[in-house]
LUMZA-622684 format. One record per residue (C-alpha): residue number from 0; z, y, x; chain; residue in three letters. Coordinates in steps of 0.05 Angstrom, whole numbers, plus 5000, padded with zeros to 4 digits. Layout:
{k NUM z Z y Y x X c A r ALA}
...
This chain:
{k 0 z 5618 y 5339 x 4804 c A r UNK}
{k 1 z 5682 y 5305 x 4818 c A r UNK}
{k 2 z 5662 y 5305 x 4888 c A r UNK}
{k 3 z 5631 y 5370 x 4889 c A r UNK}
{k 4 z 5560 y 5343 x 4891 c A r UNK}
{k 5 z 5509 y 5363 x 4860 c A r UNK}
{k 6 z 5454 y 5313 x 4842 c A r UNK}
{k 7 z 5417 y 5365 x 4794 c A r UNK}
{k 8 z 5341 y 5353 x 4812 c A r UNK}
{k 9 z 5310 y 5414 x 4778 c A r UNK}
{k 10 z 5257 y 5452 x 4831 c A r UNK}
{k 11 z 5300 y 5511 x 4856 c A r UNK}
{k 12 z 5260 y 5574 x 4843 c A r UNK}
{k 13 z 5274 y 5609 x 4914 c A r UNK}
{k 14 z 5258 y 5553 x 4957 c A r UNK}
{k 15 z 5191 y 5549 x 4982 c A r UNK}
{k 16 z 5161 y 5488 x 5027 c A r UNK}
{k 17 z 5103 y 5479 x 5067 c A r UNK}
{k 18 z 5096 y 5408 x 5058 c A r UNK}
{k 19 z 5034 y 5388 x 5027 c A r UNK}
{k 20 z 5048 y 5316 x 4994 c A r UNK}
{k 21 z 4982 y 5267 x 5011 c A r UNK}
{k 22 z 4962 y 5207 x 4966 c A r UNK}
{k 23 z 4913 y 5155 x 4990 c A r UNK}
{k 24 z 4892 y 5111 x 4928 c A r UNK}
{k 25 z 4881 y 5039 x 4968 c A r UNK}
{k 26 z 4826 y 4987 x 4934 c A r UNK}
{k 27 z 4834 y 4925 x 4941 c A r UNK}
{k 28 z 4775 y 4881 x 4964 c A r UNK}
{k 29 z 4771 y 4801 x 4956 c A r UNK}
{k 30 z 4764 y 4780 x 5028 c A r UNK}
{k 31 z 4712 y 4722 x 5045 c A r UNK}
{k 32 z 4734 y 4665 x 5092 c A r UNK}
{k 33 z 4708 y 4684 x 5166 c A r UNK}
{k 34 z 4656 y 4632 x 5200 c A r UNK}
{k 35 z 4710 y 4619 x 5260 c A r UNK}
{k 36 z 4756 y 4578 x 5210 c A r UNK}
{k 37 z 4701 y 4536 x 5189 c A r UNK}
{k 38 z 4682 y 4516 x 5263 c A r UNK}
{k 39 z 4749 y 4518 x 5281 c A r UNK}
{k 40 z 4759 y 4460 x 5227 c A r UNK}
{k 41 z 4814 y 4500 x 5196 c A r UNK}
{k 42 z 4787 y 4498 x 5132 c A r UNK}
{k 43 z 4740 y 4445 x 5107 c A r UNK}
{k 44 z 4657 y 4460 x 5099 c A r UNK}
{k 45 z 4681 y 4437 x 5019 c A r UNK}
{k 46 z 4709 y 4504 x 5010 c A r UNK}
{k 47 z 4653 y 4547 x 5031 c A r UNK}
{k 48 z 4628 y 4539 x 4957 c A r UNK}
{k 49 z 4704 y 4562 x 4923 c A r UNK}
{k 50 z 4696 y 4628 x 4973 c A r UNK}
């Protein structure tokens, strides 16, 4: 207030918005090593059993 701002977050009553606020809840998924890195010989045939 020593500034003359105002930082009070409480909803004003006359102010209406259109905005609709959107959530997407994201799952996470273990991912399984592709084929190409084993043929590639990126990653050893060893690990195919740790995957």
């Amino acid at each position: 207030m020593e500034y003359a701002i105002n930082i009070d977050i409480r909803p004003c009553e006359k102010a209406s918005s259109n905005v609709i606020p959107m959530f997407r809840v994201l799952e996470a998924k273990p991912a399984q090593i592709p084929d190409w890195a084993f043929t590639s010989n990126v990653i050893h045939y060893s690990a195919m059993g740790a995957a």
